[in-house]
PLY file of the C-alpha trace (Angstrom):
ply
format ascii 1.0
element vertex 121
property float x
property float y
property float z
element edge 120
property int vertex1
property int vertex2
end_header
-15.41 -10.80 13.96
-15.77 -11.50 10.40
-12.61 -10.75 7.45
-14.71 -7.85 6.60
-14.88 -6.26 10.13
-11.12 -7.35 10.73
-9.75 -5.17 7.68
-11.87 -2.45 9.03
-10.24 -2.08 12.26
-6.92 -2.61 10.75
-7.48 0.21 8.00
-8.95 2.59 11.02
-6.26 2.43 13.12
-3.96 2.84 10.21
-6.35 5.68 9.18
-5.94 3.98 5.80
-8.40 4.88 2.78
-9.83 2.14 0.61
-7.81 4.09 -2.27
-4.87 3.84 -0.03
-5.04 0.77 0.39
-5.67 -0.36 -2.50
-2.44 1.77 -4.28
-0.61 0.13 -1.54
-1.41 -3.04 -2.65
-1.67 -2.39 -6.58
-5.49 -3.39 -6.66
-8.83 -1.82 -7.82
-10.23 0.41 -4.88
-13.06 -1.59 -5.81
-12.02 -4.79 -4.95
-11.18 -3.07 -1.39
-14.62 -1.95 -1.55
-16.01 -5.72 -2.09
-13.68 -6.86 1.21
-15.15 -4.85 3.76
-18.62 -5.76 1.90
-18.08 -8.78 3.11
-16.62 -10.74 0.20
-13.01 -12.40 1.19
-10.24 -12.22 -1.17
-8.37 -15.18 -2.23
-6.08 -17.35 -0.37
-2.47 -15.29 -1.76
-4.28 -12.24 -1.41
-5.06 -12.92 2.39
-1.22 -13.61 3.03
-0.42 -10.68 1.10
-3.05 -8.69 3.54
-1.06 -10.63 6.65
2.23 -9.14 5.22
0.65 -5.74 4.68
-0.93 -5.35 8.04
1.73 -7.90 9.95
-0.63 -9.94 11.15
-1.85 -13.52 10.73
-3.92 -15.09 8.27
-6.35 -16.93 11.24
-6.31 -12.85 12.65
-7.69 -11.64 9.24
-10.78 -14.31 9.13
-11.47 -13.57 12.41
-10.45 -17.28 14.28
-7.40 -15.21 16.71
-7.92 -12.27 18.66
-4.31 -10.94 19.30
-3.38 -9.14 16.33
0.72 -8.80 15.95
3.30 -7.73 18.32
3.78 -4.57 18.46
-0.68 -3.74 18.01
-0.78 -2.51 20.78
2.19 -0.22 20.88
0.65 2.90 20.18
4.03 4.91 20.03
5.47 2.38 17.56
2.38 2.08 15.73
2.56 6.03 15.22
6.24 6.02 14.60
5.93 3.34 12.22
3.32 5.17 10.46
5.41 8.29 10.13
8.21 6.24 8.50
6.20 4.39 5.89
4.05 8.09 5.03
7.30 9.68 4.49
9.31 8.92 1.24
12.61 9.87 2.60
12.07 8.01 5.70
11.07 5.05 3.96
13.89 4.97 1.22
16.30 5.53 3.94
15.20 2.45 5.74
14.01 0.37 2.51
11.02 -0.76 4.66
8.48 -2.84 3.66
5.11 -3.02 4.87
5.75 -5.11 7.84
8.41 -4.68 10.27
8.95 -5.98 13.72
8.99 -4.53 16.93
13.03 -4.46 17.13
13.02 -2.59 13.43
10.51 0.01 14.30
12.55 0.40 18.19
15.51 1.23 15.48
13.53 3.64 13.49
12.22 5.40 16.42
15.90 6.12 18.15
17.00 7.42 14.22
14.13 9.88 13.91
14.75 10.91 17.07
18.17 11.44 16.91
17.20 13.13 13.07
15.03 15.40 14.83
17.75 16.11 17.39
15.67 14.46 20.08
16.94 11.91 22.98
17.44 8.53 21.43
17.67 6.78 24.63
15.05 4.82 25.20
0 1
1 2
2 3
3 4
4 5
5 6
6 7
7 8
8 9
9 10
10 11
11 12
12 13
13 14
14 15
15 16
16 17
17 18
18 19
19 20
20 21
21 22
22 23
23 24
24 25
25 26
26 27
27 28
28 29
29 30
30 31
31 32
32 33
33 34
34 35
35 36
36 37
37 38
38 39
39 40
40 41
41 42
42 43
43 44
44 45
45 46
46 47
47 48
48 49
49 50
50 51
51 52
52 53
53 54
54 55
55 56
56 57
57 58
58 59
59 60
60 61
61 62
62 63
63 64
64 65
65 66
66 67
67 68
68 69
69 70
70 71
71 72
72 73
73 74
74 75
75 76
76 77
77 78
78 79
79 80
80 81
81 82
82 83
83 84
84 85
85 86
86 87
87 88
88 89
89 90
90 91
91 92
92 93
93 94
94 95
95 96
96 97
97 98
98 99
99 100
100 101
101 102
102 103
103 104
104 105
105 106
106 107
107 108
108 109
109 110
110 111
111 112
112 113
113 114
114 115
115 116
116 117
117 118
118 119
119 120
């Protein structure tokens, strides 16, 4: 896989927009729109797209196949998702757009036990 096919699946199973993205990253939609064209950003932009997504670098060009951690962690994944969509959520936890598998373990057993569900896990 190319950079451009790479930030596709990452976006998709974010369900990320290119304007999402984009805000997320304070950037032109545009210039999202020129990635997944096929043009690849800059060297700092690519390890601010490794941060963003939690990935690697080699991941985003396409030379690894194994994608971070917790990838394949649906549960997480969704969980995480949930925090950094909600503004409460994410003030209360100060995330940023990475987190490991332990943090996102933690934020799972606090919503749960917010939502009055088991926390045991």
């Amino acid at each position: 896989m190319n950079f451009a096919q790479q930030l596709s699946k990452l976006m998709d199973s974010r369900a990320l927009t290119n304007y999402q993205l984009a805000k997320d990253l304070d950037i032109h939609p545009t210039t999202v729109a020129n990635w997944l064209a096929g043009k690849t950003p800059r060297k700092k932009t690519l390890a601010i797209l490794s941060d963003y997504f939690g990935v690697s670098v080699d991941y985003l060009l396409g030379n690894e196949e194994a994608p971070a951690a917790y990838e394949d962690d649906d549960e997480l994944n969704e969980m995480l998702e949930d925090v950094r969509r909600n503004p409460e959520l994410r003030a209360m936890f100060s995330i940023t757009k990475k987190a490991t598998p332990e943090q996102v373990r933690q934020y799972i057993k606090v919503i749960k036990a917010l939502r009055g569900g088991d926390d045991d896990e």
